[in-house]
C-alpha positions, 0 to 999 in steps of 0.5 A, spaced: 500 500 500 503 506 498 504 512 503 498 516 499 493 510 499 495 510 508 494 519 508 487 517 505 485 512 509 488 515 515 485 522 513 478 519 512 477 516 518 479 522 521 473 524 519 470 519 520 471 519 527 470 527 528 463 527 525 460 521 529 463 526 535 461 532 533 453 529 531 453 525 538 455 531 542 451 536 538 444 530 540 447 530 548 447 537 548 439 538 545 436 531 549 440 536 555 436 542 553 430 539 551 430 536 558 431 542 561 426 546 558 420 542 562 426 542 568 424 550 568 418 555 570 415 556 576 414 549 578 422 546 578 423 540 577 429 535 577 432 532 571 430 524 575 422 527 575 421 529 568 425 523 565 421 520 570 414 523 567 416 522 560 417 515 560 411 513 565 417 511 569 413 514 576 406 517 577 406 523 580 399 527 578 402 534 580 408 533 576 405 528 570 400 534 569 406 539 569 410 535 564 406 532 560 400 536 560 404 543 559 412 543 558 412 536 554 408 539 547 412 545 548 419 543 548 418 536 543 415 542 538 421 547 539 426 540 539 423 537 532 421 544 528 429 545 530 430 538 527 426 540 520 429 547 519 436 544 521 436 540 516 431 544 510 437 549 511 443 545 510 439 541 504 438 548 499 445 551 502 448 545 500 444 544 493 444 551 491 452 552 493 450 558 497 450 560 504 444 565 503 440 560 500 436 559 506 428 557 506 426 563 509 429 567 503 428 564 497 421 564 498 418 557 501 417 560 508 413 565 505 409 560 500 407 556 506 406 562 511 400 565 505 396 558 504 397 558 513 394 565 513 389 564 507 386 558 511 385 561 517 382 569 515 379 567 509 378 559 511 377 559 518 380 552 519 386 550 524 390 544 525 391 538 521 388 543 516 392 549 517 398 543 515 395 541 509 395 548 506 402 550 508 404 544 506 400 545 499 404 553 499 410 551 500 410 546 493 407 550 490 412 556 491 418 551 489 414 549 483 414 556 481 421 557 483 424 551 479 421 553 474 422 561 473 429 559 475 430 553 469 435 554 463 438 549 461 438 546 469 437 551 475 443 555 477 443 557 484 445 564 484 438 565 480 434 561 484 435 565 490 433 571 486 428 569 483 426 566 491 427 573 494 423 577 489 418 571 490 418 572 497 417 579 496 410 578 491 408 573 498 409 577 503 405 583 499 400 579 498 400 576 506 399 585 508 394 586 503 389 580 506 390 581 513 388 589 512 382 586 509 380 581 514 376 582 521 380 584 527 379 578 530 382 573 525 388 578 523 390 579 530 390 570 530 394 571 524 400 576 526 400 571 532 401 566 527 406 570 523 410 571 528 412 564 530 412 560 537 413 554 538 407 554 544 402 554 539 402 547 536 396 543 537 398 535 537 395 534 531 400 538 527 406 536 532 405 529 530 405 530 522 412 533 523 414 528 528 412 522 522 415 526 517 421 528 521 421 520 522 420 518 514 424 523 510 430 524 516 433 517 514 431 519 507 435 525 506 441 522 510 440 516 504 441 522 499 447 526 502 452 522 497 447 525 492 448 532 494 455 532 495 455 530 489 451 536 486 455 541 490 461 539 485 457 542 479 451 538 474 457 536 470 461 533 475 455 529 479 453 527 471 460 524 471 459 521 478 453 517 476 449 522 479 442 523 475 442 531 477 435 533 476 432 527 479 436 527 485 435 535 486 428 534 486 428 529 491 432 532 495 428 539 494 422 535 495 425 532 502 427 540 505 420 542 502 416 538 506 420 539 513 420 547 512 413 547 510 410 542 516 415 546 521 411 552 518 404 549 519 407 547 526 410 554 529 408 559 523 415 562 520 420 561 525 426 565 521 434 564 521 434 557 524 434 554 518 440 560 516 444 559 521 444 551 523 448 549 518 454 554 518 455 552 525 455 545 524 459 545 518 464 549 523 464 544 528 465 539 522 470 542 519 474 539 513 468 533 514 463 538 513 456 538 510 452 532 514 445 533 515 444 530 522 449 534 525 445 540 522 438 538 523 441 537 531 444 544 531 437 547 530 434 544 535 440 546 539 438 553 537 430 553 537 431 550 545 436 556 546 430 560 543 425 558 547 428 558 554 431 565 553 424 568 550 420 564 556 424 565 562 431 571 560 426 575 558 421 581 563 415 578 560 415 572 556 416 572 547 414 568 541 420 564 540 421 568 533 422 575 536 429 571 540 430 567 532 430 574 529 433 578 534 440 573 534 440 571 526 439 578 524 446 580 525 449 575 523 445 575 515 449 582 516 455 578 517 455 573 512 452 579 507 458 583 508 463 577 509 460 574 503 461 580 499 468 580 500 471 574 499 466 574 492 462 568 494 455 571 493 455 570 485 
């Protein structure tokens, strides 16, 4: 075996090796934070009893009550939208070979925030209704993109202008219907609009929680695909990797993770920017994993909602927290995009 076959091998299992431990701490850190979550609040609890409580291991009524009936939905929607936006976000990152190529930017966020808010001003619907809807935006809206960007292929720098100017034809169009729905309804859709992972009914949380396990294993299984794509369409073709069909796929999969986490917790912003640049940055050269990026956004969301519940005078949406600590950090990628000449 020559001295460069023993490098690669050496190298590979370097990698290997940094991102099973990076994935691993990054998931202690969110069962942590996600235990932790249900720990807090006026009535404190023990890590012992809330893990009791979760697994029906003891029967306290008082802390049952506590845990399962007011903290549980709240911390399992923050731990799986975090999940859906991670990952969507490092999917389009990657695919589009852009780090600004986030769903809150290309104009999917917005797609399923107009059909949610159609159904519940104009419509009147909720739960599972509201998900479908959502969900039916958000492919329309990448339908739509995909094919105002198509030219002899889809080229990433197009699609994300298309997807802002797209994004900006939505939200104009959310403004418009709000100013002529009833107080009642535009106030309930500007609660929406802002984005908590407290609003969640158990229907919505079990969509997402199936789809996260359904479509998760999916993407994983698509990651060689992916890579592929990062390298350019004529090198994934000479890879073997059918371009068209494997971007449509793996569009398909962070669609519907974006668009049920949207239905779940309406737009919550920046998660899906930020996860996948902090994983990458733990990775390093073994960048690019969709695990570790799904887990840092569940991380971010926990985060999120602990500081907005109890760091806070009076308790926030969990997208007041998102936004307030992802906007300085688009202004930074912005800036230091620009100057390395990254941004197309």
């Amino acid at each position: 075996m020559t001295t460069t076959a023993v490098a690669l091998r050496a190298t590979r299992r370097s990698r290997s090796l940094r991102s099973v431990t990076v994935t691993a701490a990054l998931a202690a850190a969110a069962f942590a934070l996600f235990v932790f979550t249900m720990m807090a609040g006026s009535m404190r609890l023990t890590a012992g009893e809330v893990i009791g409580s979760v697994l029906y291991l003891r029967d306290d009524p008082s802390v049952d009550f506590v845990v399962r009936g007011l903290r549980l939905p709240t911390a399992a929607t923050a731990c799986a939208v975090g999940l859906a936006l991670g990952a969507s976000g490092t999917i389009f990152q990657q695919l589009l070979r852009n780090p600004l190529a986030s769903p809150d930017f290309v104009g999917i966020t917005w797609g399923a925030s107009l059909a949610a808010v159609t159904g519940i001003v104009v419509l009147q619907v909720g739960g599972l209704a509201v998900s479908g809807l959502a969900l039916g935006g958000a492919l329309l809206a990448a339908i739509l993109m995909y094919l105002l960007a198509w030219r002899d292929g889809v080229s990433g720098y197009r699609f994300i202008l298309i997807g802002i100017g797209v994004a900006v034809f939505f939200e104009g169009l959310i403004g418009y219907m709000l100013t002529r729905a009833h107080l009642f309804e535009a106030r309930q859709a500007m609660h929406w609009m802002t984005g908590s992972v407290g609003q969640a009914n158990g229907d919505e949380l079990r969509l997402l929680v199936l789809a996260l396990i359904v479509l998760l294993p999916l993407a994983m299984l698509l990651q060689r695909q992916l890579r592929a794509l990062e390298l350019g369409d004529d090198a994934a073709r000479a890879l073997g990797t059918r371009t068209e069909a494997s971007r449509a796929a793996l569009l398909a999969v962070a669609v519907t993770l974006v668009a049920l986490a949207v239905a779940a917790a309406g737009p919550i912003v920046f998660v899906a920017l930020v996860a996948g640049p902090i994983a990458n940055r733990l990775l390093g050269p073994a960048g690019g994993g969709i695990p570790a990026a799904a887990l840092a956004g569940a991380v971010l969301m926990l985060t999120a909602d602990l500081v907005a519940v109890h760091l806070m005078p009076t308790p926030l949406p969990t997208g007041v927290v998102t936004g307030a600590v992802g906007a300085p950090y688009l202004l930074w990628l912005l800036a230091t995009t620009n100057r390395q000449g990254a941004g197309g």
